[in-house]
Biopython code that builds the backbone (N, CA, C, O; Angstrom):
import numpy as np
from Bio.PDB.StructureBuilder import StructureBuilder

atoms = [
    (1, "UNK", "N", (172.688, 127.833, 139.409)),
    (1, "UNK", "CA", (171.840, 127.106, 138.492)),
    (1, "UNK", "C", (170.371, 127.299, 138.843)),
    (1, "UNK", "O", (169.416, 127.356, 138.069)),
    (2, "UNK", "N", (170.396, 127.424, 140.739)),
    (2, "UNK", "CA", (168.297, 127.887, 140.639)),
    (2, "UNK", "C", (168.239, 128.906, 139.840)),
    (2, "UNK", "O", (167.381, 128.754, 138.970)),
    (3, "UNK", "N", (168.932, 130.099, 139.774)),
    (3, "UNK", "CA", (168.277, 130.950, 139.172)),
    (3, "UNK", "C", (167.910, 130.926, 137.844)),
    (3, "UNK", "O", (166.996, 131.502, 137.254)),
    (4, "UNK", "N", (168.774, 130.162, 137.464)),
    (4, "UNK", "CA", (168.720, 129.913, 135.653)),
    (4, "UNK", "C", (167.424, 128.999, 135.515)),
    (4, "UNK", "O", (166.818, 129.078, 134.446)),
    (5, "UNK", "N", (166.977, 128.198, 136.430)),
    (5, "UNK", "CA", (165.920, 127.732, 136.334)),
    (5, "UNK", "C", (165.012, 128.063, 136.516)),
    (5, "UNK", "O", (164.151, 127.419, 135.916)),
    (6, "UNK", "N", (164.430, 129.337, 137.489)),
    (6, "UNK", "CA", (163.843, 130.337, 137.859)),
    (6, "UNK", "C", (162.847, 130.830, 136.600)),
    (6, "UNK", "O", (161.729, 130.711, 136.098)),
    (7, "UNK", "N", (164.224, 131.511, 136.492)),
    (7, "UNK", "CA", (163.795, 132.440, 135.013)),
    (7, "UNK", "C", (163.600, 131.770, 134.022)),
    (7, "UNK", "O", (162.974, 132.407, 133.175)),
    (8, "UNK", "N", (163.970, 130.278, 133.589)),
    (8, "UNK", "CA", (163.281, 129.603, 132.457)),
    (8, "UNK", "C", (162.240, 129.764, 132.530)),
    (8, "UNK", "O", (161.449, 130.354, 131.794)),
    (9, "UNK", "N", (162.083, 129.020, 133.837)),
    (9, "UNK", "CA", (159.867, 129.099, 134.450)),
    (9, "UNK", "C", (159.425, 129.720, 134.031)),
    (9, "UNK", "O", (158.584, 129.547, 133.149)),
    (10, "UNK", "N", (159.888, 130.963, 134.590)),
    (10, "UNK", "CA", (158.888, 132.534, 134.617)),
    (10, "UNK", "C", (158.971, 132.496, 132.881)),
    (10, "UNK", "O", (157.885, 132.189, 132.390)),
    (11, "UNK", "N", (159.678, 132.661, 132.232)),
    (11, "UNK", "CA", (160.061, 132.877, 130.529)),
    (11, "UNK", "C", (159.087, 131.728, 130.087)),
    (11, "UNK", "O", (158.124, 132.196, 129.479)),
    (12, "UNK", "N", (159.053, 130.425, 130.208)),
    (12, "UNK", "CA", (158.617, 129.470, 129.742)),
    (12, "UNK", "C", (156.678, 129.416, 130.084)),
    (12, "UNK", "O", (155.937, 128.984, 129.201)),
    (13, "UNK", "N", (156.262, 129.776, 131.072)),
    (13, "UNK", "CA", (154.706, 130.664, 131.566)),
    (13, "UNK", "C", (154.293, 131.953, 130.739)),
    (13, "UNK", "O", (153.402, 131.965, 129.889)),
    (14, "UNK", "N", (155.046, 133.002, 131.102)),
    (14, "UNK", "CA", (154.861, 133.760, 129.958)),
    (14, "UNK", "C", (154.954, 133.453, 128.286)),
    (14, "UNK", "O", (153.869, 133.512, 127.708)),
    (15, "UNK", "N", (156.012, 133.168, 127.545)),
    (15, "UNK", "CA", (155.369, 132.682, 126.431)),
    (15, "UNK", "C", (154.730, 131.607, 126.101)),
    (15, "UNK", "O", (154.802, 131.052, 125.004)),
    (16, "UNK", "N", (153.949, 131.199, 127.214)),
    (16, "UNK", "CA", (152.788, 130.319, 127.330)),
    (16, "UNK", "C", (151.444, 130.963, 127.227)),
    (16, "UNK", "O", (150.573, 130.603, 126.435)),
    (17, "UNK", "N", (151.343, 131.900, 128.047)),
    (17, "UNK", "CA", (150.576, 133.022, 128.304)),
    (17, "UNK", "C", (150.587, 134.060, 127.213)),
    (17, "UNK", "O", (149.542, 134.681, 127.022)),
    (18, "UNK", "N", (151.297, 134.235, 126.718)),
    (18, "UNK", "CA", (151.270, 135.575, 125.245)),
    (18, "UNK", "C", (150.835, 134.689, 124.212)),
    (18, "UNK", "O", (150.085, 135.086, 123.321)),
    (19, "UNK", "N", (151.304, 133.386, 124.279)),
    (19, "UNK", "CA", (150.909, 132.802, 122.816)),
    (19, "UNK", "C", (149.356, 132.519, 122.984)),
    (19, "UNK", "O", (148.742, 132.758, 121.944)),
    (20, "UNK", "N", (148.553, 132.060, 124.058)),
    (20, "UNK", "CA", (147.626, 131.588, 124.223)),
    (20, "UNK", "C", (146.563, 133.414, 124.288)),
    (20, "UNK", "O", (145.374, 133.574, 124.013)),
    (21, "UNK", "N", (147.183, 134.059, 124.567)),
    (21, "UNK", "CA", (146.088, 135.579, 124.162)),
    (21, "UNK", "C", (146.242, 136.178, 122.634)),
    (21, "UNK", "O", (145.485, 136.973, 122.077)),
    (22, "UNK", "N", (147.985, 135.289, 121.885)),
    (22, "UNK", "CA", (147.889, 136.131, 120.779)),
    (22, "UNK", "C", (146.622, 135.394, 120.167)),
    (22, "UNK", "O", (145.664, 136.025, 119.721)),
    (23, "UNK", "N", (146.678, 134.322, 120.180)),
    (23, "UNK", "CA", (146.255, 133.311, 119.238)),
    (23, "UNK", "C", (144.139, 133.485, 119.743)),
    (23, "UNK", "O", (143.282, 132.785, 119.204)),
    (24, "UNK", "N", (143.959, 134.123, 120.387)),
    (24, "UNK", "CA", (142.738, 134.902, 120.960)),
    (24, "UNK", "C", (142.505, 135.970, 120.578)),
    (24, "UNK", "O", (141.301, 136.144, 120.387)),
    (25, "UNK", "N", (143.164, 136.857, 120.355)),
    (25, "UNK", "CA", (142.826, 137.933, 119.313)),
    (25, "UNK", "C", (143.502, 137.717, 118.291)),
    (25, "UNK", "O", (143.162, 138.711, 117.650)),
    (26, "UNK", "N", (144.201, 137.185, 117.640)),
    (26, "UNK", "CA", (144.368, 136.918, 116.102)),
    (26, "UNK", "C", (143.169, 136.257, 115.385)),
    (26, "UNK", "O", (142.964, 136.473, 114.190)),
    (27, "UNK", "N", (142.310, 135.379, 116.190)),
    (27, "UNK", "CA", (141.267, 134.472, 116.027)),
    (27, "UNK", "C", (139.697, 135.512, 115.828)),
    (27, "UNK", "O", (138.686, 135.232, 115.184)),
    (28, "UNK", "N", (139.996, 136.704, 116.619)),
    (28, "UNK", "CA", (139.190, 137.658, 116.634)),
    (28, "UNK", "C", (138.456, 138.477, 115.422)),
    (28, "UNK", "O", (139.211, 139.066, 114.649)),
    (29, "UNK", "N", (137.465, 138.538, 115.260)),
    (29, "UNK", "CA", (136.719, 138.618, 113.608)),
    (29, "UNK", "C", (137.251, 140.393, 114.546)),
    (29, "UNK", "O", (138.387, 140.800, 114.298)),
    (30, "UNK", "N", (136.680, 140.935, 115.168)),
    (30, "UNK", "CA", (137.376, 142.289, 115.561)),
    (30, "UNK", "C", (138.886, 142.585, 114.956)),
    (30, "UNK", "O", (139.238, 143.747, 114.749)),
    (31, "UNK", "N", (139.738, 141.491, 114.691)),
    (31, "UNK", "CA", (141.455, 142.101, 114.236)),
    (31, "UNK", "C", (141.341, 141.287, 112.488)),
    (31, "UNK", "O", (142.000, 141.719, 111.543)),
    (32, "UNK", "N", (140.618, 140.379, 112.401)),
    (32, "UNK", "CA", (140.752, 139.688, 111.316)),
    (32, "UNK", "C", (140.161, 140.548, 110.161)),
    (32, "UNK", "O", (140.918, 140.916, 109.263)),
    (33, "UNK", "N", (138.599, 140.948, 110.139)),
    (33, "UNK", "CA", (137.996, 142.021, 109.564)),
    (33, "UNK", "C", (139.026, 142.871, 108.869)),
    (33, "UNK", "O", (139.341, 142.679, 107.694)),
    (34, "UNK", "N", (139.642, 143.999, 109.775)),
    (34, "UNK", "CA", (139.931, 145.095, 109.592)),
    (34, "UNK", "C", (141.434, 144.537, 108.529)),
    (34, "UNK", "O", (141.537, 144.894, 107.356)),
    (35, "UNK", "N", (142.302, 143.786, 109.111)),
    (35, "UNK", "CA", (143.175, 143.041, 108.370)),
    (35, "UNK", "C", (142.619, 142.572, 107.004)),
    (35, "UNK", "O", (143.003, 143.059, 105.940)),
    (36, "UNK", "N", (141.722, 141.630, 107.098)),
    (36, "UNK", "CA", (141.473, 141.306, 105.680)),
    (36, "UNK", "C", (141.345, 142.615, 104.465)),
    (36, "UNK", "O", (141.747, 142.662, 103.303)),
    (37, "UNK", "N", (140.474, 143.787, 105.459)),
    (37, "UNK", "CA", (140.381, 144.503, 104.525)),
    (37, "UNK", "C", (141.308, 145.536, 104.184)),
    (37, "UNK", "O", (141.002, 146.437, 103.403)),
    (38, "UNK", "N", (142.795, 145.417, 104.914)),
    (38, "UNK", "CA", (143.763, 146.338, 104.583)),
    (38, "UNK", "C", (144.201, 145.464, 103.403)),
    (38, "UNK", "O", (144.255, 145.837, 102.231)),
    (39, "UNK", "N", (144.484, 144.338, 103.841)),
    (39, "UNK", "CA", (144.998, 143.441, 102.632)),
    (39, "UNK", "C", (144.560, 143.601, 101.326)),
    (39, "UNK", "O", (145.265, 143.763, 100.329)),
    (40, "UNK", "N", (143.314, 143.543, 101.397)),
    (40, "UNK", "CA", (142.592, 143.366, 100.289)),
    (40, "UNK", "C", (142.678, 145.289, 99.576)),
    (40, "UNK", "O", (143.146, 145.437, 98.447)),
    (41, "UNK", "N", (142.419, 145.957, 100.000)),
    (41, "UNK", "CA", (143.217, 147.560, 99.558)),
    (41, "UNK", "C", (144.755, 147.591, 99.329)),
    (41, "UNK", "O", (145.156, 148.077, 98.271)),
    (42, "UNK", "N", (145.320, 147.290, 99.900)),
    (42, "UNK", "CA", (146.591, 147.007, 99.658)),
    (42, "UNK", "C", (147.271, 146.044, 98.400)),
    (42, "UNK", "O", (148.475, 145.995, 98.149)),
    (43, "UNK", "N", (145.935, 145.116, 97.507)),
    (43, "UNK", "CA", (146.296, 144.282, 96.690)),
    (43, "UNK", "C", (145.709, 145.038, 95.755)),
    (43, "UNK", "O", (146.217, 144.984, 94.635)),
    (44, "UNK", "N", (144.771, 145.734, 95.910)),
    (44, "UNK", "CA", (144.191, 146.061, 94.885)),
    (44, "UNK", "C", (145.372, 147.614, 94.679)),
    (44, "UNK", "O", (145.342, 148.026, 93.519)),
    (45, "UNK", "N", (146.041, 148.191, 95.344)),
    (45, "UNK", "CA", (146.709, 149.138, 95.230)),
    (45, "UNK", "C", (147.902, 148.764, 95.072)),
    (45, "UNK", "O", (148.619, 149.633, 94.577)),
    (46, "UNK", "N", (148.372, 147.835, 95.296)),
    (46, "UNK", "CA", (149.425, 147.233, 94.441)),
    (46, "UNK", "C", (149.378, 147.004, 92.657)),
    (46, "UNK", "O", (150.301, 147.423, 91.958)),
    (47, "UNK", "N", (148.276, 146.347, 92.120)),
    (47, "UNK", "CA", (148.088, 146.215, 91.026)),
    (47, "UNK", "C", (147.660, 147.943, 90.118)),
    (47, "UNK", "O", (147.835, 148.087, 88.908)),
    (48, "UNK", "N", (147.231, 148.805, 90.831)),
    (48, "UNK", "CA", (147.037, 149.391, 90.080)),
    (48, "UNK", "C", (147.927, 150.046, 89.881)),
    (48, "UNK", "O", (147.680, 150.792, 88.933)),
    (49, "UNK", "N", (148.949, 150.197, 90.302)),
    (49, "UNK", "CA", (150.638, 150.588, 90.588)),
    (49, "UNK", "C", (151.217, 150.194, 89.234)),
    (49, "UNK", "O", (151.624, 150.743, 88.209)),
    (50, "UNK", "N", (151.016, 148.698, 89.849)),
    (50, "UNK", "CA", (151.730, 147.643, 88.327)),
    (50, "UNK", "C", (151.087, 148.140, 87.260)),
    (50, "UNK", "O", (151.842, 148.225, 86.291)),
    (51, "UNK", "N", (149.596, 148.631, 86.979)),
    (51, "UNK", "CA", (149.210, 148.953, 85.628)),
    (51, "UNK", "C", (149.785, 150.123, 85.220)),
    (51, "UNK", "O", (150.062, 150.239, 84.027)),
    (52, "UNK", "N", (150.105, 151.354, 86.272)),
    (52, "UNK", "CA", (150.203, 152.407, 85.953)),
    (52, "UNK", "C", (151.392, 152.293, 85.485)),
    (52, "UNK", "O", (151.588, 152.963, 84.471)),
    (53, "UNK", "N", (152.419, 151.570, 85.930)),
    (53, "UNK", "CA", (153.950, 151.283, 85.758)),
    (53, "UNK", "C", (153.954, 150.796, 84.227)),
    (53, "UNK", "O", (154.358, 151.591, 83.378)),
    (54, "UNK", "N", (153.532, 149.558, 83.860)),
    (54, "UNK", "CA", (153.159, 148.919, 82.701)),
    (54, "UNK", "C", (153.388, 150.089, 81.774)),
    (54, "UNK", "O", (154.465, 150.350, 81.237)),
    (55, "UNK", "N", (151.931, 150.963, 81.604)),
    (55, "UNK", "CA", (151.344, 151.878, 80.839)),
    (55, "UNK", "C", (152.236, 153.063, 80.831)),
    (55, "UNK", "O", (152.104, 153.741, 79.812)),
    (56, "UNK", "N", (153.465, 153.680, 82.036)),
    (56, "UNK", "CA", (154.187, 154.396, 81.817)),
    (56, "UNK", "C", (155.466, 154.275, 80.779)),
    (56, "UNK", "O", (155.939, 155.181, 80.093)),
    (57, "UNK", "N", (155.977, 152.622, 80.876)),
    (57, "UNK", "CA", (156.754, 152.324, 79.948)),
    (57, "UNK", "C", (156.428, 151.833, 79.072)),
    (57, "UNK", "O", (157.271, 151.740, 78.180)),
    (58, "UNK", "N", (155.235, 151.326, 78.853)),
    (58, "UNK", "CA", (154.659, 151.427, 77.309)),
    (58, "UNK", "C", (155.092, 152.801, 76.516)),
    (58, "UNK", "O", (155.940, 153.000, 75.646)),
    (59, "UNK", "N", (154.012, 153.798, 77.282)),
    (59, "UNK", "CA", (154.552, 154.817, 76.715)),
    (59, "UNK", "C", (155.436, 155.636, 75.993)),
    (59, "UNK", "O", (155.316, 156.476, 75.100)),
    (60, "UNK", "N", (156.602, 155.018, 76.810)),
    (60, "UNK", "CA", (157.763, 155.219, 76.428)),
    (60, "UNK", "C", (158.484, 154.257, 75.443)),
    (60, "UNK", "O", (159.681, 154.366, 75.179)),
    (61, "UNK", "N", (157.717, 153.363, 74.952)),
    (61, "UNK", "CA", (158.157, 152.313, 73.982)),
    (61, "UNK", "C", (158.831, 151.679, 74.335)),
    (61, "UNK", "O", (159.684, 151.205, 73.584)),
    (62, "UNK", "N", (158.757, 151.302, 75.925)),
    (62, "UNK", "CA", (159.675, 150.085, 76.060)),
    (62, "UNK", "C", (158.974, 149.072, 76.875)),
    (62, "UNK", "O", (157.849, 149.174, 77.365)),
    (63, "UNK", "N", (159.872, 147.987, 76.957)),
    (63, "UNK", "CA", (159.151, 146.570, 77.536)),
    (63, "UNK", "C", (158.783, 146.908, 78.809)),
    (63, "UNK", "O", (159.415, 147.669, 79.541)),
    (64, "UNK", "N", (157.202, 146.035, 79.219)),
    (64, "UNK", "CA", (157.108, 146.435, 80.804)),
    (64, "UNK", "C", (157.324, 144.958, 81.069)),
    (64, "UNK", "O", (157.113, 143.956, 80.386)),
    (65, "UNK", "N", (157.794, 145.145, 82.237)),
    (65, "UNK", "CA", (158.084, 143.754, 83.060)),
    (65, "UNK", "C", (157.371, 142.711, 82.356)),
    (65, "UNK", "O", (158.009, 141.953, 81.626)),
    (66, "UNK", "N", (156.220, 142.596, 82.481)),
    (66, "UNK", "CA", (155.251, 141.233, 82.079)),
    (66, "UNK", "C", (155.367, 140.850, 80.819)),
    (66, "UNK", "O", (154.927, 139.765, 80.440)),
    (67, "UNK", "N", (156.221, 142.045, 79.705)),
    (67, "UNK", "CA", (156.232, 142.206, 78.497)),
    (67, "UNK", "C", (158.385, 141.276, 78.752)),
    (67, "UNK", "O", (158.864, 140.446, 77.980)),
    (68, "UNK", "N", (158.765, 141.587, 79.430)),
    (68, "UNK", "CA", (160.002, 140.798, 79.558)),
    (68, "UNK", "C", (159.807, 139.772, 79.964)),
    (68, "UNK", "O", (160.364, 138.811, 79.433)),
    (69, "UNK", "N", (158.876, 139.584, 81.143)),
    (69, "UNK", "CA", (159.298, 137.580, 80.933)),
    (69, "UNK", "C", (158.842, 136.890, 80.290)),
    (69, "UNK", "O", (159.157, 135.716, 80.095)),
    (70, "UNK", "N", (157.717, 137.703, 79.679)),
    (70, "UNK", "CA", (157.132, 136.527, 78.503)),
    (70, "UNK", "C", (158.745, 136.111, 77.316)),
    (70, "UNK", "O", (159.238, 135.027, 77.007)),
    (71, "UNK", "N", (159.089, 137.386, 76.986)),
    (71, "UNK", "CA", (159.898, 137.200, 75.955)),
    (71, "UNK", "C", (161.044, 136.078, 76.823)),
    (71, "UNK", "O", (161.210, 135.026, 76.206)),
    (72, "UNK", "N", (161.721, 136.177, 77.969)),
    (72, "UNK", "CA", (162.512, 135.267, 78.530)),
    (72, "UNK", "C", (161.866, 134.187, 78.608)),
    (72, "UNK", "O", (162.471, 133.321, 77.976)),
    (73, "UNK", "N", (160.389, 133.578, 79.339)),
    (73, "UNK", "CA", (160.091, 132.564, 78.730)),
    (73, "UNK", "C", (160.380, 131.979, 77.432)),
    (73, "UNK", "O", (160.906, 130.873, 77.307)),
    (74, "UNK", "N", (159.958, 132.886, 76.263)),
    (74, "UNK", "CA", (160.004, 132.144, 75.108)),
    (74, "UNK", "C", (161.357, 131.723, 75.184)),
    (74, "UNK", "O", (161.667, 130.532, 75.184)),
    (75, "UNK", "N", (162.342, 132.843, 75.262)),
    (75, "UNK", "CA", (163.526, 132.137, 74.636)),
    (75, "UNK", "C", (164.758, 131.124, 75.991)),
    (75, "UNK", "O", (165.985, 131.032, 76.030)),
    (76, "UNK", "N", (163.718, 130.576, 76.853)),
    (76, "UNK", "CA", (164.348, 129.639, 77.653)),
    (76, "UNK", "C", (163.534, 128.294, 77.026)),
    (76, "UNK", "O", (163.974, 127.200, 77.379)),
    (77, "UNK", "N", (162.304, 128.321, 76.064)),
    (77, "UNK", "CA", (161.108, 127.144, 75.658)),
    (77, "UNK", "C", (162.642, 126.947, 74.200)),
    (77, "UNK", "O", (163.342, 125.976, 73.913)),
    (78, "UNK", "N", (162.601, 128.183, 73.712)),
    (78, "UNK", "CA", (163.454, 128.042, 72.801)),
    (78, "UNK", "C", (164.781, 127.097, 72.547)),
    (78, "UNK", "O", (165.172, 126.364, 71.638)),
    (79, "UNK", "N", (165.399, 127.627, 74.204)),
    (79, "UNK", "CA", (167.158, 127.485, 74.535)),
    (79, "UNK", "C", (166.651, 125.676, 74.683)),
    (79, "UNK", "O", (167.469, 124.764, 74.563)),
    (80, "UNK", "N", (165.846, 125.556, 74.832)),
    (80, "UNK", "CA", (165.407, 124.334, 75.505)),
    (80, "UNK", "C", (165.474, 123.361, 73.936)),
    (80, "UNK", "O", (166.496, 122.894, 73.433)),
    (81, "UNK", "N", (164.437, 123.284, 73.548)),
    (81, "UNK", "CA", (164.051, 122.840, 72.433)),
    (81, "UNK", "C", (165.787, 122.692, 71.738)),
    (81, "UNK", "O", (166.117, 121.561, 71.383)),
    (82, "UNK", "N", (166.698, 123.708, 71.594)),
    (82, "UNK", "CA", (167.723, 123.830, 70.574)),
    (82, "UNK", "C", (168.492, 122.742, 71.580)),
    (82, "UNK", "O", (168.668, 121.690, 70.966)),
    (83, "UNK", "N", (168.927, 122.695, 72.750)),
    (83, "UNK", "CA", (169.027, 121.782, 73.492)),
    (83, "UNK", "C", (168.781, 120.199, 73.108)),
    (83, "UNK", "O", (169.724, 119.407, 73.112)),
    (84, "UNK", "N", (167.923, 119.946, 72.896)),
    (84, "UNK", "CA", (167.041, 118.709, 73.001)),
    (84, "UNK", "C", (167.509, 118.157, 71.391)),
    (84, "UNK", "O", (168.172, 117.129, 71.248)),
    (85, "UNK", "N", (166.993, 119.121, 70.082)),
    (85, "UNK", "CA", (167.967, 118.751, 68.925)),
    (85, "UNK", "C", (169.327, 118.543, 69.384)),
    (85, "UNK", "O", (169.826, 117.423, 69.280)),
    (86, "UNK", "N", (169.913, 119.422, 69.834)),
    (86, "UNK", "CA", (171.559, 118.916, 69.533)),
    (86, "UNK", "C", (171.922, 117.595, 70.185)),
    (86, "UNK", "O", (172.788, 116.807, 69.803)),
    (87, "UNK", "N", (171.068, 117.478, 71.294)),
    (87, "UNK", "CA", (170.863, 115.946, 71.860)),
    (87, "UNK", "C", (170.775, 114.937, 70.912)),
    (87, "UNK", "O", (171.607, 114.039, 70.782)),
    (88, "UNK", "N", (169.467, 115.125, 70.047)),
    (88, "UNK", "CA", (168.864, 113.914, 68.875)),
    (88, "UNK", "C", (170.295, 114.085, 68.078)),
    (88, "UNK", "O", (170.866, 113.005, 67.919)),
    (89, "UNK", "N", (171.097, 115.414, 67.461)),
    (89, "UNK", "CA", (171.778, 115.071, 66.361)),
    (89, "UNK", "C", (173.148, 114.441, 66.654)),
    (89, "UNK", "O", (173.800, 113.786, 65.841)),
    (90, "UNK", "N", (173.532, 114.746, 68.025)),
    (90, "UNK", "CA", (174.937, 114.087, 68.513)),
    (90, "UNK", "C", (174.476, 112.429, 68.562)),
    (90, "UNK", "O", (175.276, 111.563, 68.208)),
    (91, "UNK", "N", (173.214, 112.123, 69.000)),
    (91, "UNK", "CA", (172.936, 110.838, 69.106)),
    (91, "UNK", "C", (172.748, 109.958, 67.852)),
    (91, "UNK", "O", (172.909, 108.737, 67.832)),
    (92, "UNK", "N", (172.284, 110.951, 66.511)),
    (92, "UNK", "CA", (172.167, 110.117, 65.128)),
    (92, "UNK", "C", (173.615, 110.260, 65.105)),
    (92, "UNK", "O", (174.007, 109.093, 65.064)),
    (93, "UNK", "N", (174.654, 111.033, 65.109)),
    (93, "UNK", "CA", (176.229, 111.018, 64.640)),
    (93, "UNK", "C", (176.666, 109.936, 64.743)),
    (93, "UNK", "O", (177.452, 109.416, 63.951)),
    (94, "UNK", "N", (176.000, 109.201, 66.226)),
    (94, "UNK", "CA", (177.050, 107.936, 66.922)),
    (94, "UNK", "C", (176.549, 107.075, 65.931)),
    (94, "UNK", "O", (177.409, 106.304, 65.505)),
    (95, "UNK", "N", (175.185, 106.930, 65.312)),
    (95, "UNK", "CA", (174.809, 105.714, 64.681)),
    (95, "UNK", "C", (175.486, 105.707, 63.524)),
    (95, "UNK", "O", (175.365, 104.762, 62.744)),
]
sb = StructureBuilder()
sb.init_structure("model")
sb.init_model(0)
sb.init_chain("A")
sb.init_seg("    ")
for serial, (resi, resn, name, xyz) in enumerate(atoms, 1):
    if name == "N":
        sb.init_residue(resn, " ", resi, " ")
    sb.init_atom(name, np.array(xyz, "f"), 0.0, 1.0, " ", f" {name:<3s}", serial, name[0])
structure = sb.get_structure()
């Protein structure tokens, strides 16, 4: 059992010690900088992906994604609504 306690120590110091240097250079405008600005290329190269994607199946005359959930929105506002009547008309039946 010392040893098992041993090595908790040592384990339990060290990720004492790694968390307290990550959290020192994560904090670092030196790692944060360069990060923000992959991110920020990386979002903007994401979207232009999505446009190019969009505009390829346009092309092709068919729905692009953003062009499908609108239409699934509508017809869940729809499913909804037809819902909600058959509610009101089962409820005038009883009267």
């Amino acid at each position: 059992m010392m040893l098992w306690d041993q090595w908790k120590k040592g384990f339990d110091l060290w990720e004492q010690r790694t968390a307290e240097m990550m959290e020192t250079v994560l904090k670092s405008p030196a790692v944060l900088q360069p990060m923000g600005n992959l991110l920020s290329a990386s979002m903007k190269m994401k979207a232009n992906v999505e446009k190019a994607s969009a505009e390829w199946w346009g092309s092709l005359g068919l729905p692009s994604k953003r062009d499908q959930e609108k239409t699934l929105h509508a017809l869940n506002q729809i499913q909804s609504r037809l819902i909600d009547l058959e509610e009101k008309l089962a409820a005038l039946k009883k009267n």
